[in-house]
C-alpha positions in Angstrom: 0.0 0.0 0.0 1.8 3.2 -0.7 -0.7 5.5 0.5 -3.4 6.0 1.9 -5.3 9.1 0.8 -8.8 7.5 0.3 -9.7 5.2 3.2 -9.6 1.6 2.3 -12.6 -0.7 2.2 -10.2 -3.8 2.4 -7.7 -5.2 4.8 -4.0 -3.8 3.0 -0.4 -3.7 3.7 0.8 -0.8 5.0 2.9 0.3 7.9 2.0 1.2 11.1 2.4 4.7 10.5 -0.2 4.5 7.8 -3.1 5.0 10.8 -0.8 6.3 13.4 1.2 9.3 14.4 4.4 8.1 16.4 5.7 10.9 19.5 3.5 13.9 18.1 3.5 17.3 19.8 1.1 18.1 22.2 -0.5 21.8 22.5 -0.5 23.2 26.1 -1.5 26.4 25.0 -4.1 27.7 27.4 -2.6 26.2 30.4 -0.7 27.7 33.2 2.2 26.6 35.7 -1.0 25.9 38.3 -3.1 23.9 36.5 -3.0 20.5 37.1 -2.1 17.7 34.9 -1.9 13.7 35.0 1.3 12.3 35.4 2.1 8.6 35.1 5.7 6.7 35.5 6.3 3.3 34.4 5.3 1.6 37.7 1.8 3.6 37.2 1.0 1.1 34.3 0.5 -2.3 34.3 1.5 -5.0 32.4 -1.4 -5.9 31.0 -1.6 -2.7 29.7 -3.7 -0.4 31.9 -3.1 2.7 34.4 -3.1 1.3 38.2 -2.4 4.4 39.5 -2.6 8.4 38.9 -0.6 10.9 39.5 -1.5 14.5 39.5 1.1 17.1 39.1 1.5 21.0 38.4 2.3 21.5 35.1 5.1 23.6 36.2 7.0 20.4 37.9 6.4 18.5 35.0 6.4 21.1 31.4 10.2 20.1 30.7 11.6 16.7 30.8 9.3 14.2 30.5 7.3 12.7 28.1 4.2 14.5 26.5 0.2 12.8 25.7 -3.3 13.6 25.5 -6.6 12.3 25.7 -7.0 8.5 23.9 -2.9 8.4 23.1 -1.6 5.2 23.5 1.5 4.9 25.5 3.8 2.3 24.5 6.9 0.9 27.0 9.9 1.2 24.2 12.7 -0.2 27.2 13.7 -3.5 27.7 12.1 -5.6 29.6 8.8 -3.3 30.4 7.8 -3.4 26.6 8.2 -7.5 26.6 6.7 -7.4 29.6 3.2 -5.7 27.9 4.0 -2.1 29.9 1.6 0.5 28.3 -1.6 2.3 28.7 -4.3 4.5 27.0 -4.3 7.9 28.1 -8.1 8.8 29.4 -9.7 11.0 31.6 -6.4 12.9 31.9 -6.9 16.1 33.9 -6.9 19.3 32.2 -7.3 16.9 28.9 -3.0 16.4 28.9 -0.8 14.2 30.7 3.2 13.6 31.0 5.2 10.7 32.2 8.2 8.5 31.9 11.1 9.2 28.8 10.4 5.1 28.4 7.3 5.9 26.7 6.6 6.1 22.7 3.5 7.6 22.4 0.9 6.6 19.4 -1.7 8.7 18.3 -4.5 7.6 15.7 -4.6 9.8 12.7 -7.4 10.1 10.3 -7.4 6.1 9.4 -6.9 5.0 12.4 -9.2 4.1 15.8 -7.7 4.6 18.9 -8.9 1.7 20.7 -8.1 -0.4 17.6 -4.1 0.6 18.3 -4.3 0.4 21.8 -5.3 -3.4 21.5 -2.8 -3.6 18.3 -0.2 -2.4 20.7 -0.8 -5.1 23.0 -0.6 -7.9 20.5 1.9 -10.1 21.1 3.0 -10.2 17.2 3.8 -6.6 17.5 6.0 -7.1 20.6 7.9 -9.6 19.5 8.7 -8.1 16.2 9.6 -5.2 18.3 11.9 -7.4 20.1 14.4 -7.9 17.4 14.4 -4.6 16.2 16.2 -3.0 19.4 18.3 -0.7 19.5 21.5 0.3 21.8 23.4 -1.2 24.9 22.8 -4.9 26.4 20.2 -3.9 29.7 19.5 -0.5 27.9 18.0 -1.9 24.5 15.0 0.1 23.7 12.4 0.1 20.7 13.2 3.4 18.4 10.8 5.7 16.8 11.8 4.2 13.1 10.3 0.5 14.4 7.2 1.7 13.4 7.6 3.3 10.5 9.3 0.0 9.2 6.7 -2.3 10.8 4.1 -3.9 7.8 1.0 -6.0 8.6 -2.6 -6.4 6.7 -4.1 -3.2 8.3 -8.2 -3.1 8.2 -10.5 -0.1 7.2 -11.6 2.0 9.5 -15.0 1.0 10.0 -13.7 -2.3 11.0 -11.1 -1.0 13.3 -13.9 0.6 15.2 -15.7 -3.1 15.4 -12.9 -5.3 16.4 -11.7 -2.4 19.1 -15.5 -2.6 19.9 -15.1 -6.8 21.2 -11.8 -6.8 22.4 -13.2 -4.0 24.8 -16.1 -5.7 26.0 -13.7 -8.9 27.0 -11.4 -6.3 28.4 -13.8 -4.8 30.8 -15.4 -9.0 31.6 -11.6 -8.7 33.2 -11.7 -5.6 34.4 -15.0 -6.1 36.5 -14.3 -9.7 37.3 -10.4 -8.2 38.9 -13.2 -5.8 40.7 -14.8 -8.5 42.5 -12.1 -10.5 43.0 -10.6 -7.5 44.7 -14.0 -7.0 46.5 -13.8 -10.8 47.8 -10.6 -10.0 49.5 -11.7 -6.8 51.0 -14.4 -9.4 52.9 -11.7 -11.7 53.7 -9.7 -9.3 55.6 -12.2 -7.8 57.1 -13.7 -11.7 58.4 -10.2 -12.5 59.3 -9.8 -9.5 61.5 -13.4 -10.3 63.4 -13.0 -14.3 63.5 -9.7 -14.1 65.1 -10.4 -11.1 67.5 -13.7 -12.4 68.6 -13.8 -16.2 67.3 -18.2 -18.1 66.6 -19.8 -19.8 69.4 -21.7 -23.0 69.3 -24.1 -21.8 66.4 -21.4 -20.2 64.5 -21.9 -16.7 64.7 -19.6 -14.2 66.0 -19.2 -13.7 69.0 -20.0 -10.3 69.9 -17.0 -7.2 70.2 -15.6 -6.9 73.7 -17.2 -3.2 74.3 -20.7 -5.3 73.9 -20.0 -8.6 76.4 -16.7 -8.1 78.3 -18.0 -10.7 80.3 -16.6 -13.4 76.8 -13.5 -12.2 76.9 -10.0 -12.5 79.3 -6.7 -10.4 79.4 -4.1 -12.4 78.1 -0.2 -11.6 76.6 -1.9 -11.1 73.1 -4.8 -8.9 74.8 -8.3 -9.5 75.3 -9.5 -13.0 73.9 -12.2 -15.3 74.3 -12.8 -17.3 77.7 -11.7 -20.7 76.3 -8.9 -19.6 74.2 -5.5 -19.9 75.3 -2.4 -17.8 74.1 0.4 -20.6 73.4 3.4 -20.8 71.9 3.8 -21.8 67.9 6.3 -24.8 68.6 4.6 -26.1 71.5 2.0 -27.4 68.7 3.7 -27.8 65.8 7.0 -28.8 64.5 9.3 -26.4 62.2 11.4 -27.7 59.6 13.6 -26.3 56.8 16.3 -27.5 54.9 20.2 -26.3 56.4 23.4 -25.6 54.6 22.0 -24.7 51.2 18.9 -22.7 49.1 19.4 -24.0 45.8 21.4 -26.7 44.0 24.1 -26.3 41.4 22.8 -26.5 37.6 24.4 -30.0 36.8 22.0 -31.3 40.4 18.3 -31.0 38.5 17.3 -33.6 36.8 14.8 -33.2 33.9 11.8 -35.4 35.6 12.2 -36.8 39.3 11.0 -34.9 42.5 9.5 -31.7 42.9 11.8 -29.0 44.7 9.7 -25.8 45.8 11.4 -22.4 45.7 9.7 -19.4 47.2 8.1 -18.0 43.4 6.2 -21.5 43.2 4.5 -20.2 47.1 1.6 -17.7 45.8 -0.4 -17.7 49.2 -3.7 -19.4 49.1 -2.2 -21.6 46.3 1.0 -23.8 45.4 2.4 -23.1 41.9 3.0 -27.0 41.1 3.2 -26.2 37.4 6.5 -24.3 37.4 8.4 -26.1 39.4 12.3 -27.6 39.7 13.4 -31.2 39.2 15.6 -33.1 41.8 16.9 -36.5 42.1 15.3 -39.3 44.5 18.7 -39.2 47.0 18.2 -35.9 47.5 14.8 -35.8 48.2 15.3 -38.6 50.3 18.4 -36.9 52.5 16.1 -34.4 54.2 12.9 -36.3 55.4 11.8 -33.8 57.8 10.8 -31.9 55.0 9.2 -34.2 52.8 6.1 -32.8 52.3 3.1 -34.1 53.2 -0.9 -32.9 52.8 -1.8 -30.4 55.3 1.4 -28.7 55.7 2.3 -25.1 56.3 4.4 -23.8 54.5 6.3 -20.2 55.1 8.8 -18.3 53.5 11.3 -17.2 55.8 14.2 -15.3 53.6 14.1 -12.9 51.0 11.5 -10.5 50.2 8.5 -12.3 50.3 9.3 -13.4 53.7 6.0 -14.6 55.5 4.4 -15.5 52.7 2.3 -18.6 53.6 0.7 -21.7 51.3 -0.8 -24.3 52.4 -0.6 -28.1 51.2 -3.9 -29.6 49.7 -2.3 -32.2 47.5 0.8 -32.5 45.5 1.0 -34.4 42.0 3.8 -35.9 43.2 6.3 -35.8 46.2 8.0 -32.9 46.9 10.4 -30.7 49.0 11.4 -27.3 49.4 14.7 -25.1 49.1 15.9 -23.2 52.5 14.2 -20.7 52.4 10.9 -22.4 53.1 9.8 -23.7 56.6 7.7 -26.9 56.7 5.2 -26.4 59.5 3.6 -29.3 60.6 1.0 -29.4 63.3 -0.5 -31.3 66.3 -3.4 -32.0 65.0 -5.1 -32.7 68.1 -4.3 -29.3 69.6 -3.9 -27.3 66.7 -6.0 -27.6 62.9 -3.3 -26.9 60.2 -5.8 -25.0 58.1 -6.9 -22.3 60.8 -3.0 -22.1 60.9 -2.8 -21.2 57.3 -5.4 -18.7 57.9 -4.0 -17.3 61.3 -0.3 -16.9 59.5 -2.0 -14.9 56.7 -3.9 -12.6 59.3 -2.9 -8.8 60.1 -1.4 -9.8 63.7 0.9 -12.9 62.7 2.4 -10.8 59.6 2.9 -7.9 61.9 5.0 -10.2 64.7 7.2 -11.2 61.6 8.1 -7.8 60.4 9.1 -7.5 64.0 11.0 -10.1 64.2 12.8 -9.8 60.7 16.9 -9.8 61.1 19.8 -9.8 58.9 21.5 -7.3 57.5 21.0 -7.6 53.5 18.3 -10.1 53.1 15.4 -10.5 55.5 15.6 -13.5 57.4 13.6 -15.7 60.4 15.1 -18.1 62.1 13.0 -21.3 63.1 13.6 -20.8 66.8 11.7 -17.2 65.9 8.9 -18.9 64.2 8.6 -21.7 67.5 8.3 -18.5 70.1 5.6 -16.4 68.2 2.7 -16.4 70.2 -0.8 -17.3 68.7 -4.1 -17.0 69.7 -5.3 -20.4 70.3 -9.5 -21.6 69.9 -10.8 -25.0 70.6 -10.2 -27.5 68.2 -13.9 -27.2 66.9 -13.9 -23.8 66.4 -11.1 -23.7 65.0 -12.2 -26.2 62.2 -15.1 -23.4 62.1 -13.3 -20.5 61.1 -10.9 -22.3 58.9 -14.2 -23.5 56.8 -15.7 -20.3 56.8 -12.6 -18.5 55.3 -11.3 -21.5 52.8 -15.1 -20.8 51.9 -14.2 -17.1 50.6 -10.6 -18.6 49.2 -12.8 -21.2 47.2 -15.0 -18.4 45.8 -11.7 -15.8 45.0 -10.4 -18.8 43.2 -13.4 -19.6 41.3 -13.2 -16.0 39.8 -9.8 -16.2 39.3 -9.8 -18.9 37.3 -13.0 -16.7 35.1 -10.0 -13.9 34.5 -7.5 -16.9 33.2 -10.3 -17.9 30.8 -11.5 -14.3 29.5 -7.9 -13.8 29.3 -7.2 -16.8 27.0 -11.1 -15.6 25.0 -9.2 -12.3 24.5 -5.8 -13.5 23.3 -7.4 -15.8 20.7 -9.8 -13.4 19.2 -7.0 -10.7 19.1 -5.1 -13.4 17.1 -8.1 -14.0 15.0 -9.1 -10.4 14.7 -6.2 -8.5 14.3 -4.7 -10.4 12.0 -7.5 -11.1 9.6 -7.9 -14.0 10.0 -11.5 -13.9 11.5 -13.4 -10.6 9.9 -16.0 -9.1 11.7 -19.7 -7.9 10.2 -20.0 -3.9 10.4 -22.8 -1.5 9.4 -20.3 -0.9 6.5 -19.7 -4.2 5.1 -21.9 -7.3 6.4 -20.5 -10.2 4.1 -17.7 -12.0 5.7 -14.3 -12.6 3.1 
């Protein structure tokens, strides 16, 4: 296509620059020093391409030195490894209709033949980013997409009016994710909320909670941790469980994985209420078998205690196949007549236990607990039944946030298909404009 001074009814080669402008100015004529504008670095966006966070600034701070956009722009993360990564955004509901942000940013504006929700998508298309990819430019750990990328990038571009119709769907699975994030987020809200009363006041016999101290002290007794429940007892973590972790060493050297044998946890494959059993290390059966202590078993707690997710807690349902963990991973195991390993699970995850652990952090560089810490924290100890109680109510919540979840990893994989499909042609859409499918 060599230009494009009639708009096409037909999908065309063309460059990307055919329905885009790439860095254009941006007028803040009419604005003063005072007036406030948005602002957003490169840990404002996300990676899945969206603002998580805004910044407002006075355009005096901001007027020299930093990137320039306005109102439906699309902001495009040319550094290495934010734009693999899917770092970008489009620029709405900017204040004073102009925005500025990070030097990493390209910014793509749709011109005459081009839909501004159609290149936002485009922008987000894996195609594009890997293309981009292998057209970088400079230093290793400084590479960076430049401005020419997209005049040399070609692809079968659609008309206009079917720009507007693919932006269209790819929007309405975009905002399924959005509001399905919004209840997942909602979820967790109640959870904390639930966590805070169930362990502060604990259910009685029907399983309601109990009411707050200020309305029946009479429930309640003084203890080390404060006022509890009569029935609870404040008690010591190792008096009920035992705590395990593997000594001398954290990892393995490259040549001591093995392709296929047992599964050795590190602290990325711990993501809270779940266990990441997909991406996981291989070790050899003699050394699984040299640590016992920490073979794990169902119903274990596990808790990172180095590094900076320290305290982050899983819990074992099942396993696909035995497994152990690296040293940075305590292997709580409890008494189960005393002590119900999923109210553990839950109690570890609560505001109070995190809040003893960033206490009790030492080291110097990297964060660290020691097991003899983890053996003197001091819980908050219910009955055995209502313990079982509160654990059920809150894996109930966990069971519904995962539920969700698992509806943003499916509209997720809807979206990428159809923005193969779509994008590329390969599927065409029906439009006011055109109705019969080529």
């Amino acid at each position: 296509m060599s230009d494009w001074d009639e708009i096409p009814c037909r999908w065309q080669y063309g460059h990307l620059t055919d329905i885009l402008d790439v860095n254009p100015p941006v007028s803040i004529a009419g604005l003063c020093d005072e007036n406030v504008v948005s602002f957003l670095s490169m840990a404002d966006v996300s990676e899945s391409g969206h603002i998580i966070q805004r910044q407002s600034r006075q355009l005096k701070e901001v007027r020299n030195g930093f990137t320039r956009f306005q109102e439906k722009d699309v902001l495009f993360a040319k550094i290495t490894p934010c734009m693999e990564n899917g770092k970008g955004a489009w620029a709405t509901n900017l204040e004073s209709g102009v925005g500025f942000g990070s030097t990493e940013f390209h910014v793509l504006r749709a011109n005459n033949f081009g839909d501004p929700q159609f290149i936002y998508h485009l922008s987000l298309s894996d195609e594009l980013r890997k293309k981009a990819v292998t057209n970088f430019t400079g230093s290793a750990g400084q590479q960076r997409v430049s401005t020419d990328f997209f005049f040399r990038y070609k692809l079968l571009l659609p008309p206009l009016f079917e720009q507007r119709k693919i932006a269209r769907i790819l929007t309405t699975v975009d905002n399924l994710i959005e509001n399905t994030e919004a209840l997942i987020a909602k979820y967790q809200a109640i959870k904390q909320g639930m966590m805070q009363d169930l362990f502060a006041r604990g259910v009685d016999e029907h399983g309601r909670l109990r009411p707050t101290f200020e309305e029946a002290p009479e429930l309640y007794k003084e203890s080390e941790l404060g006022w509890i429940p009569k029935g609870w007892h404040s008690v010591r973590l190792g008096d009920h469980t035992t705590v395990k972790a593997r000594l001398g060493w954290k990892g393995l050297k490259a040549e001591e994985y093995v392709d296929d044998g047992y599964i050795f946890l590190s602290t990325p494959n711990l993501k809270g209420n779940q266990i990441d059993f997909h991406n996981v290390d291989f070790i050899s059966k003699w050394r699984y078998e040299e640590s016992p202590e920490i073979q794990l078993r169902e119903h274990d707690v596990l808790i990172v205690k180095d590094g900076s997710t320290l305290g982050i807690c899983s819990f074992v349902r099942k396993m696909p196949r035995p497994a152990t963990v690296n040293g940075s991973i305590a292997v709580v195991r409890t008494k189960r007549n005393t002590l119900y390993p999923e109210f553990l699970f839950h109690y570890v995850n609560g505001e109070d236990f995190q809040k003893l652990i960033t206490l009790k952090k030492a080291g110097l560089g990297v964060p660290h607990l020691f097991q003899a810490d983890l053996r003197e924290f001091v819980i908050s100890l219910p009955p055995i039944t209502e313990q079982c109680t509160i654990a059920l109510i809150l894996t109930t919540v966990d069971n519904q946030i995962e539920k969700t979840e698992s509806l943003i990893a499916k509209y997720q994989a809807i979206k990428r298909g159809l923005m193969q499909d779509l994008l590329t042609g390969k599927v065409r859409v029906k439009t006011d404009t055109e109705t019969e499918d080529v």
